[in-house]
GUMINU-907586 format. One record per residue (C-alpha): residue number from 1; x, y, z. Coordinates in nm, 3 decimals. Layout:
(NUM, (X, Y, Z))
...
This chain:
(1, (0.000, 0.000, 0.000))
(2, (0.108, 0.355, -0.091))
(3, (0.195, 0.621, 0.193))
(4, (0.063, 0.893, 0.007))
(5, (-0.112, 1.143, 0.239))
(6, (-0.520, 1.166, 0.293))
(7, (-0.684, 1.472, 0.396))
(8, (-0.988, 1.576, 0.459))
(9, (-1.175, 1.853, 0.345))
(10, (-1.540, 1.836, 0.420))
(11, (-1.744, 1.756, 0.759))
(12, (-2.124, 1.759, 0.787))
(13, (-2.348, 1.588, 1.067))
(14, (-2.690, 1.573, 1.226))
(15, (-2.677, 1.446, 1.579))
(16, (-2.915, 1.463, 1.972))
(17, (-2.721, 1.834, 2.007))
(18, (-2.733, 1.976, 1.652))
(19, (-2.855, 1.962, 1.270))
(20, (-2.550, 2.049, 1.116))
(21, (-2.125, 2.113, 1.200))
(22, (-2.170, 2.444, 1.373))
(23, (-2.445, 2.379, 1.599))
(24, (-2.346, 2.069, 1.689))
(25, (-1.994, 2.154, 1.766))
(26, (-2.143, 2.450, 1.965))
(27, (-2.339, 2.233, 2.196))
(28, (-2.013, 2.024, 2.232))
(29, (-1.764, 2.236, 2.314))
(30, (-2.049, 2.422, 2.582))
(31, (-2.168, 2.119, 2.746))
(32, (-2.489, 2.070, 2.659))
(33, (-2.672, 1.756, 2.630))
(34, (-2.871, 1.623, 2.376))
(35, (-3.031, 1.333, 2.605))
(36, (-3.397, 1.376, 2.639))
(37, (-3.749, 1.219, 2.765))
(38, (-3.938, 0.969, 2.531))
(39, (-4.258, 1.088, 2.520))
(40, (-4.414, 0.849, 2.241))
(41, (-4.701, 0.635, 2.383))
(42, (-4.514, 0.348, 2.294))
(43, (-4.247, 0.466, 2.563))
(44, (-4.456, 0.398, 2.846))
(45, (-4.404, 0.062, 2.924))
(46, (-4.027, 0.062, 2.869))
(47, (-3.758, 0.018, 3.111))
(48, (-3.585, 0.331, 2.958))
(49, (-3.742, 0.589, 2.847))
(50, (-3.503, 0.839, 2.757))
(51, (-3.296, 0.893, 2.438))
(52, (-3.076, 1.070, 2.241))
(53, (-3.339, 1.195, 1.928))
(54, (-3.210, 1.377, 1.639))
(55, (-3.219, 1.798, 1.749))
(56, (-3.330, 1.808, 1.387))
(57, (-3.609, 1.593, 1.240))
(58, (-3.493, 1.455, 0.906))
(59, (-3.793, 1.520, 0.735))
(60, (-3.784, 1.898, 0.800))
(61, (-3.455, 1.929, 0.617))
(62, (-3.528, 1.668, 0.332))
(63, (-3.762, 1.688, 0.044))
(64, (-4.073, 1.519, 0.110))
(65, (-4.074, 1.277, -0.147))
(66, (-3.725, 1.182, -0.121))
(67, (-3.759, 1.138, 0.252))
(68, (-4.044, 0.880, 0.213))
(69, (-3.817, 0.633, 0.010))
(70, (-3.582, 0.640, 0.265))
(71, (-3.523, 0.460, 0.617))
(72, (-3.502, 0.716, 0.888))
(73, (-3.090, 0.560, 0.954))
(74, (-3.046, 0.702, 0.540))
(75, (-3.260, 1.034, 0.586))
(76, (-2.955, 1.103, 0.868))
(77, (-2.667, 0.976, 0.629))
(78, (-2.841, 1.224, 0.348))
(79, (-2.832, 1.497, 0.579))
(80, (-2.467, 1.455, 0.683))
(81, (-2.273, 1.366, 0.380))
(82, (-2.482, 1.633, 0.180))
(83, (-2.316, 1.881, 0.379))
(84, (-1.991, 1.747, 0.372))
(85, (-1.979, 1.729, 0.031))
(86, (-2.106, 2.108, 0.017))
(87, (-1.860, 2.190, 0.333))
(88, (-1.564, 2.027, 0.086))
(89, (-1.658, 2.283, -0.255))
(90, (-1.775, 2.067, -0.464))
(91, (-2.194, 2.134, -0.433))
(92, (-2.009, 2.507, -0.573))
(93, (-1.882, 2.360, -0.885))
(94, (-2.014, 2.457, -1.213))
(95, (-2.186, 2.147, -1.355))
(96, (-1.910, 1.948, -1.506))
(97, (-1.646, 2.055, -1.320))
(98, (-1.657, 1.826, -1.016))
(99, (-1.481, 1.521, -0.943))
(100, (-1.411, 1.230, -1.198))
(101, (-1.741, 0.996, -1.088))
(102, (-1.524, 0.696, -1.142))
(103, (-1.259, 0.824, -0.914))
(104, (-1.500, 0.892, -0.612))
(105, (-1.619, 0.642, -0.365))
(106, (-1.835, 0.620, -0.033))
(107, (-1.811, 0.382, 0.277))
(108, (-2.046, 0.426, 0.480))
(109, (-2.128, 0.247, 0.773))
(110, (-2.478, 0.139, 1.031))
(111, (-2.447, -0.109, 1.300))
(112, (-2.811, -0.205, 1.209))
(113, (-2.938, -0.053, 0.940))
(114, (-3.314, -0.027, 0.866))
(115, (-3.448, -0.177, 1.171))
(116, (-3.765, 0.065, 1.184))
(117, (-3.832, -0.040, 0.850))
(118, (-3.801, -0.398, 0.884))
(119, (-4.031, -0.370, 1.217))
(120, (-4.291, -0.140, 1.060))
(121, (-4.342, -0.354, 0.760))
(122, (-4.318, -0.709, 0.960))
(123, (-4.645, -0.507, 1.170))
(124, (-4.796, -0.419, 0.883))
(125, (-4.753, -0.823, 0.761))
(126, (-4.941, -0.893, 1.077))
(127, (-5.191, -0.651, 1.099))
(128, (-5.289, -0.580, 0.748))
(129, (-5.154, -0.882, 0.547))
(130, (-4.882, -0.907, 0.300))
(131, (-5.037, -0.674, 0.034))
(132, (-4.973, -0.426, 0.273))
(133, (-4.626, -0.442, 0.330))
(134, (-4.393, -0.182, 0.126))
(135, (-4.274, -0.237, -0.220))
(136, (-3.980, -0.012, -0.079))
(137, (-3.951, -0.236, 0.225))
(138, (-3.635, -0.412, 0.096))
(139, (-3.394, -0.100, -0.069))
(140, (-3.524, 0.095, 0.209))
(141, (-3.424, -0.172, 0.525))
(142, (-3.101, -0.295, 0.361))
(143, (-2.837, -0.202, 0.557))
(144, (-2.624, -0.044, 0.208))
(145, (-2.896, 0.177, 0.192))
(146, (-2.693, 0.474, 0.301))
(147, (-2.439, 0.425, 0.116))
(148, (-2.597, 0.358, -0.263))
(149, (-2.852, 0.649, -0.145))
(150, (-2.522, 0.877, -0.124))
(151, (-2.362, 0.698, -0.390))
(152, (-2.659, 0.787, -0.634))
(153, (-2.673, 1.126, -0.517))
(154, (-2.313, 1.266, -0.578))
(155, (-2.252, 1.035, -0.897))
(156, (-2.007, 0.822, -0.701))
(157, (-1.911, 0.521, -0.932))
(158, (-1.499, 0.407, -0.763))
(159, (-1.768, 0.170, -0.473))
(160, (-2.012, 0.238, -0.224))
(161, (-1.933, 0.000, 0.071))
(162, (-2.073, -0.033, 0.392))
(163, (-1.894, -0.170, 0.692))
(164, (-2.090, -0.344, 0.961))
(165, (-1.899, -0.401, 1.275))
(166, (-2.188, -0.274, 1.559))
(167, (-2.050, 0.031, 1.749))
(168, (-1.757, 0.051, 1.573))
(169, (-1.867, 0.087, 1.195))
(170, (-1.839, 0.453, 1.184))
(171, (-1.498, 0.441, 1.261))
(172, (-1.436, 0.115, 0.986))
(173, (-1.577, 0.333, 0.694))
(174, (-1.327, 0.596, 0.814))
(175, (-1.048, 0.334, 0.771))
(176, (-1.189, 0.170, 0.426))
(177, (-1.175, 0.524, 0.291))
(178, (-0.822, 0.586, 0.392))
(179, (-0.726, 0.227, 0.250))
(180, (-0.887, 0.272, -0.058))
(181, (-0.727, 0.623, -0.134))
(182, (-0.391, 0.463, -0.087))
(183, (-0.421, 0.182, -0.271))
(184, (-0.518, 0.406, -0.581))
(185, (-0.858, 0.300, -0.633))
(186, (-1.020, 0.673, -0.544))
(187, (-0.953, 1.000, -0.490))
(188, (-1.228, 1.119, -0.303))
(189, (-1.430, 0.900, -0.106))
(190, (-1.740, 1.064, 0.167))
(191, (-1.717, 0.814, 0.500))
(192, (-1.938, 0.869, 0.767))
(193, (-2.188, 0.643, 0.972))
(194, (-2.534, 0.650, 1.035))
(195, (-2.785, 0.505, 1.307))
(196, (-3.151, 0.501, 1.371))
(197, (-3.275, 0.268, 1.632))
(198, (-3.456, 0.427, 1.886))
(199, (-3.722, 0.183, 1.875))
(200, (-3.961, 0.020, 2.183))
(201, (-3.782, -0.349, 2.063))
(202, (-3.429, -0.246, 2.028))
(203, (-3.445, -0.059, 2.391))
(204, (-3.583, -0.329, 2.564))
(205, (-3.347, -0.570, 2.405))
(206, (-3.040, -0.416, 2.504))
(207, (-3.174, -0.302, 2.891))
(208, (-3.211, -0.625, 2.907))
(209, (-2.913, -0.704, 2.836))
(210, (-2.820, -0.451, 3.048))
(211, (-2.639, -0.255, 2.847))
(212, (-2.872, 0.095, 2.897))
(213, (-2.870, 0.300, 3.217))
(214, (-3.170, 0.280, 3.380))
(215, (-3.140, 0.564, 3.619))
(216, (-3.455, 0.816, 3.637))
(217, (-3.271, 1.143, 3.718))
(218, (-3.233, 1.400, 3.518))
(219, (-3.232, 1.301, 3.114))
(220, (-2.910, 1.518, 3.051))
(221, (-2.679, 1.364, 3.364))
(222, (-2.788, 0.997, 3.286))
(223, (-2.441, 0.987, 3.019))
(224, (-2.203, 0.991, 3.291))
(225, (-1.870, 0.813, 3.110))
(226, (-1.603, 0.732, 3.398))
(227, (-1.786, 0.831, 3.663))
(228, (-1.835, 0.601, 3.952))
(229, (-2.202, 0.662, 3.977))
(230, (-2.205, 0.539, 3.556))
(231, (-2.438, 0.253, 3.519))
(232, (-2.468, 0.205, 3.122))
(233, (-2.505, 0.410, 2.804))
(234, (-2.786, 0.577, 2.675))
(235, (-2.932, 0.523, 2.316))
(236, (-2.905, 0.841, 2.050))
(237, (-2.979, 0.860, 1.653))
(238, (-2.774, 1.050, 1.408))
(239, (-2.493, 1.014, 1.126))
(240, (-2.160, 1.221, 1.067))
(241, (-1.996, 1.181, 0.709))
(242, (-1.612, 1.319, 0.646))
(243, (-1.507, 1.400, 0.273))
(244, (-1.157, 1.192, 0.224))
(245, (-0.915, 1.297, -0.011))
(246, (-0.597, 1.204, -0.095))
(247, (-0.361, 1.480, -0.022))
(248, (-0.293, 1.576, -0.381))
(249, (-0.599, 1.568, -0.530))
(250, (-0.744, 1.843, -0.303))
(251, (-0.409, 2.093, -0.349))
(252, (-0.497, 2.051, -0.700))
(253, (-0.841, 2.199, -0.649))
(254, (-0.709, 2.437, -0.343))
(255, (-0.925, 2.263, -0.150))
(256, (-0.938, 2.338, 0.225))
(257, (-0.794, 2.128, 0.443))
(258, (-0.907, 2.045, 0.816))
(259, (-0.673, 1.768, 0.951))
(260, (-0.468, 1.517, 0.778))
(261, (-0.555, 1.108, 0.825))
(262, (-0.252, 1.004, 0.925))
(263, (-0.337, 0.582, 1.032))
(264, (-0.607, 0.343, 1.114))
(265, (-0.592, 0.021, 1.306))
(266, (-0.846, -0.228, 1.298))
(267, (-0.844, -0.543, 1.535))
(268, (-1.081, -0.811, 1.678))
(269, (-1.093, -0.918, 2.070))
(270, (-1.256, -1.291, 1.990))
(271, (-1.320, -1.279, 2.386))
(272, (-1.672, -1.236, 2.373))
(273, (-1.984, -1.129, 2.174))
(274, (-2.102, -0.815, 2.404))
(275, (-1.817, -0.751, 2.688))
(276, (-1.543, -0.608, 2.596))
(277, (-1.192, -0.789, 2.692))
(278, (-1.132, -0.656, 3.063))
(279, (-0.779, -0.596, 2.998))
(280, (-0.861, -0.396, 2.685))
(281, (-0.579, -0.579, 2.463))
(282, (-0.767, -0.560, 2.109))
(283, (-0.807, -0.215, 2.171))
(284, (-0.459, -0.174, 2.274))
(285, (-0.346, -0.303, 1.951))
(286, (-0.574, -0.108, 1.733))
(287, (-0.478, 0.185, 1.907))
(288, (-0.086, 0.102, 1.840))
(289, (-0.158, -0.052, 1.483))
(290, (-0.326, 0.347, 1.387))
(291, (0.021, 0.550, 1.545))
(292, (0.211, 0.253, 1.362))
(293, (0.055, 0.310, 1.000))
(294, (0.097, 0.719, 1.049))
(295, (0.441, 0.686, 1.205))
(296, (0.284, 0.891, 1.506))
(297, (0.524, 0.926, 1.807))
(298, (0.292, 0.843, 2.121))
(299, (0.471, 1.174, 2.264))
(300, (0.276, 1.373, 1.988))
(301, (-0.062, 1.237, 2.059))
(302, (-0.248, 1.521, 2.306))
(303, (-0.602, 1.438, 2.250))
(304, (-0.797, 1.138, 2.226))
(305, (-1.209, 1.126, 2.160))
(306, (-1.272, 0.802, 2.388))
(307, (-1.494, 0.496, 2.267))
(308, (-1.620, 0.538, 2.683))
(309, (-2.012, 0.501, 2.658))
(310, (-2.058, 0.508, 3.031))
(311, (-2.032, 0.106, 3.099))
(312, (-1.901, -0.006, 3.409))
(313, (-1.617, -0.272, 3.214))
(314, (-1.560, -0.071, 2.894))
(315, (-1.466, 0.264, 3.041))
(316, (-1.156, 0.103, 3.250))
(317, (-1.071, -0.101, 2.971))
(318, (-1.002, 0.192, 2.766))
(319, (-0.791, 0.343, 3.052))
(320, (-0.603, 0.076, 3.018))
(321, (-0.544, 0.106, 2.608))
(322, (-0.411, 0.421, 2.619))
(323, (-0.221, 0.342, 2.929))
(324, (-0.076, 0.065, 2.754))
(325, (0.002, 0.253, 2.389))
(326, (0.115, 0.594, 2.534))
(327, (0.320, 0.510, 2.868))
(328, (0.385, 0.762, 3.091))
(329, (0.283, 1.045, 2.803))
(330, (-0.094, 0.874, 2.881))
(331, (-0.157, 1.139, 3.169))
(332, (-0.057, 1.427, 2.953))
(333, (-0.349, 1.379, 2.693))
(334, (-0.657, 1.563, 2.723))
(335, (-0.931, 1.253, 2.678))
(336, (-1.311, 1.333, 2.639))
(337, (-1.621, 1.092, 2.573))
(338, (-1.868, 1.370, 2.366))
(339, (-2.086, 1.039, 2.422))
(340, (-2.215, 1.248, 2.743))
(341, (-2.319, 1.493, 2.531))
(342, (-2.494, 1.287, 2.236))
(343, (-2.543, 0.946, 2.383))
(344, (-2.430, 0.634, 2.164))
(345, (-2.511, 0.656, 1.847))
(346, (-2.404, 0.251, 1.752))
(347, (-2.315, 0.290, 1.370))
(348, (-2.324, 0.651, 1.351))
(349, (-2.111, 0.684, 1.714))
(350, (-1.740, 0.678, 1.526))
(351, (-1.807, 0.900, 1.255))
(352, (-2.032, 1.158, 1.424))
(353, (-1.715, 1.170, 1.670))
(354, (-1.454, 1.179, 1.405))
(355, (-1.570, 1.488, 1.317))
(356, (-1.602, 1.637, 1.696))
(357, (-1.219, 1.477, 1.682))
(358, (-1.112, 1.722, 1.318))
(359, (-1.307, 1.977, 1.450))
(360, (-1.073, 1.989, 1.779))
(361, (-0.764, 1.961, 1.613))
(362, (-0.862, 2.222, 1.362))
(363, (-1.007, 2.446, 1.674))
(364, (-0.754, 2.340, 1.839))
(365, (-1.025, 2.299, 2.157))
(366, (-1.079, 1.926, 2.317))
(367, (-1.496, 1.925, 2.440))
(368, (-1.566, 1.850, 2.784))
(369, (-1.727, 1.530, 2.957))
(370, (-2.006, 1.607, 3.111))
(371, (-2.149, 1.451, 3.422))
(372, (-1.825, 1.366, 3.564))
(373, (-1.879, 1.421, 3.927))
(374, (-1.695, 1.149, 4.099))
(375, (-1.370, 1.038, 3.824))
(376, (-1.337, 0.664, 3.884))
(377, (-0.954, 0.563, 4.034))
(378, (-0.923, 0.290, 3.810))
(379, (-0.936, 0.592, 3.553))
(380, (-0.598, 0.773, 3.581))
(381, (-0.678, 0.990, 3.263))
(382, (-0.689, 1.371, 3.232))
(383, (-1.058, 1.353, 3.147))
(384, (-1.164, 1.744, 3.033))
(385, (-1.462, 1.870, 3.237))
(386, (-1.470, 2.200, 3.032))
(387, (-1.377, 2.302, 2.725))
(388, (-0.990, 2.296, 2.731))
(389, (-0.738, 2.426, 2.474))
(390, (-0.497, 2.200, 2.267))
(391, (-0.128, 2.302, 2.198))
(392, (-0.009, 2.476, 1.901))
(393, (0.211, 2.318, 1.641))
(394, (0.205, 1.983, 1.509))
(395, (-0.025, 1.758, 1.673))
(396, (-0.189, 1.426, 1.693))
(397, (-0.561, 1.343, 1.787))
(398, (-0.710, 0.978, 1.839))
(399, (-1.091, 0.873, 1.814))
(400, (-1.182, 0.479, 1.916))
(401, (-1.470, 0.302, 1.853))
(402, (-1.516, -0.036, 1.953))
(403, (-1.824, -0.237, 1.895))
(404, (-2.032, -0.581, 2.033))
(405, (-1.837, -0.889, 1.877))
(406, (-1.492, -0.743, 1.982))
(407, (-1.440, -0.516, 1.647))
(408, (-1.238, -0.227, 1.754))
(409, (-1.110, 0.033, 1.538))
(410, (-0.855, 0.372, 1.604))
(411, (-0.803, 0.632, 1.373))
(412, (-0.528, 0.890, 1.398))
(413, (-0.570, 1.223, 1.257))
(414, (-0.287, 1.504, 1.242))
(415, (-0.317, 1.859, 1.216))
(416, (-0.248, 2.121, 1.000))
């Protein structure tokens, strides 16, 4: 594989805190939650009953027609990558004068895909009968959808993939994109992630499992990563999409440039299908594999967007990663979980946060975590309360994402 350099040059998301980059990043950097009461009937009954909805209904940004043919997980996707790919120049480009179709790709990831879909139309099979169930049902459900639906709409033609690797898949498409720019098969590629699943089944399957917090105080405190009072993550919808390029392509085009990709590691635990390994190694190695591939000296890493979704296991395994990959220099990096903030957004968790992660290094700003009251001593990290500033110079920012089945994934982005 080639080393040749991948930037990126667009950002776009819709997330629990904002509809678009700037609001979003707003909320982020000020501390304010997303995390919010369910108030459908069909909450009532639950064991949770809180979420992290979109800020921004889908349908009140897309047109109406379009937004019927899609699954609520690709109406998100739509609504990121489209402004990416505006945020990036290329929605400003005379007709004809945009990228080479054939040269442009899109990975984009969902941990599920269209579960309300699938649900709606198996009630409607019950209810109704089978002449009742969606013609649409199957391109709409699929979990490619967001991908070929962002495919068709920017005329990309190099692939439109779509990792699947639960909580982590964000993250993966991140990775794809950066291999597939290297090996020469694109030039520009949109990654992102996308998740809509804040349905009655999937929330009482996983607190259940007991994977979601169950606590009844105060919707915006209930996302508490690495605090000792911490008792599980809360659910939240949204997708974040990242325009990839490689390095030369964009100077070509005087693109601007927010941060530069600089590695990616990608590993499996095989310790089990839900809890993470306690000692964090696939992590660990992921984590080193991504400072590895960009030649990153653990020295010049000072910021690192944590995986931490609030779990009592999987926040002091991650201590442990980065304890493990950047020695003594682990203290000195300002580490943040904007999962407080947003919730876990599965699928759409890595890439929504690789874009908090560019927007710090190009701010130069690391968010706070919010709702840490009590830091947990198994947790010796330097875990941001408020909005702190990041050092001048050349610098070196890590986001992780690791997902049920043991996929875990780190991606290292420099600045510039």
């Amino acid at each position: 594989m080639s080393s040749k350099r991948v930037v990126v040059t667009g950002l776009g998301v819709t997330s629990p805190v904002g509809g678009d980059v700037p609001s979003t990043w707003d909320a982020l950097v000020n501390g304010r939650s997303g995390v919010r009461p369910l108030t459908q009937d069909w909450a009532e009954t639950l064991p949770v009953r809180i979420a992290g909805t979109a800020a921004v209904e889908p349908t009140d940004v897309l047109e109406r027609v379009k937004a019927r043919r899609w699954d609520r997980s690709t109406q998100l996707a739509m609504i990121a990558a489209t402004e990416a790919w505006s945020d990036a120049g290329f929605a400003d480009l005379a007709e004809g004068d945009g990228p080479d179709g054939d040269r442009v790709g899109v990975a984009f990831a969902s941990g599920i895909g269209g579960v309300t879909t699938l649900l709606a139309n198996y009630d409607a099979l019950l209810e109704k009968g089978p002449r009742r169930v969606s013609p649409l049902a199957v391109p709409m459900l699929m979990p490619n959808a967001p991908a070929a639906s962002v495919s068709l709409a920017f005329g990309a033609r190099a692939f439109a993939s779509t990792p699947v690797s639960a909580c982590a898949s964000g993250n993966e498409a991140i990775s794809l994109a950066l291999d597939q720019i290297r090996l020469g098969r694109a030039d520009v590629v949109v990654a992102g992630g996308t998740e809509a699943a804040i349905h009655p089944l999937n929330i009482a399957a996983f607190a259940n499992m007991m994977a979601l917090s169950k606590s009844t105080n105060d919707p915006t405190t209930v996302s508490r990563p690495w605090d000792t009072g911490r008792d599980g993550f809360v659910l939240g919808e949204g997708a974040g999409a990242l325009v990839l390029e490689s390095e030369e392509h964009a100077l070509a085009r005087g693109a601007r440039i927010y941060a530069v990709v600089m590695g990616a590691g990608v590993t499996a635990d095989s310790h089990d299908i839900a809890q993470p390994d306690p000692e964090g190694r696939g992590g660990t190695r992921a984590i080193a594999r991504a400072l590895h591939e960009g030649e990153v000296d653990p020295t010049d890493v000072v910021h690192v967007n944590a995986h931490a979704t609030s779990t009592p296991l999987g926040d002091i395994a991650e201590g442990l990663m980065l304890h493990a990959t950047l020695g003594a220099h682990a203290t000195d990096v300002v580490v943040t979980s904007t999962k407080s903030m947003t919730g876990h957004l599965l699928g759409g968790a890595g890439a929504v946060e690789a874009v908090a992660t560019v927007m710090a290094l190009h701010h130069r700003t690391s968010p706070p975590t919010i709702n840490l009251d009590d830091q947990d001593p198994a947790v010796d990290l330097d875990i941001a309360t408020k909005a702190r500033d990041l050092p001048m110079g050349d610098i070196v920012a890590v986001n992780n994402s690791f997902g049920f089945g043991g996929a875990n994934v780190a991606v290292a982005f420099g600045s510039v």
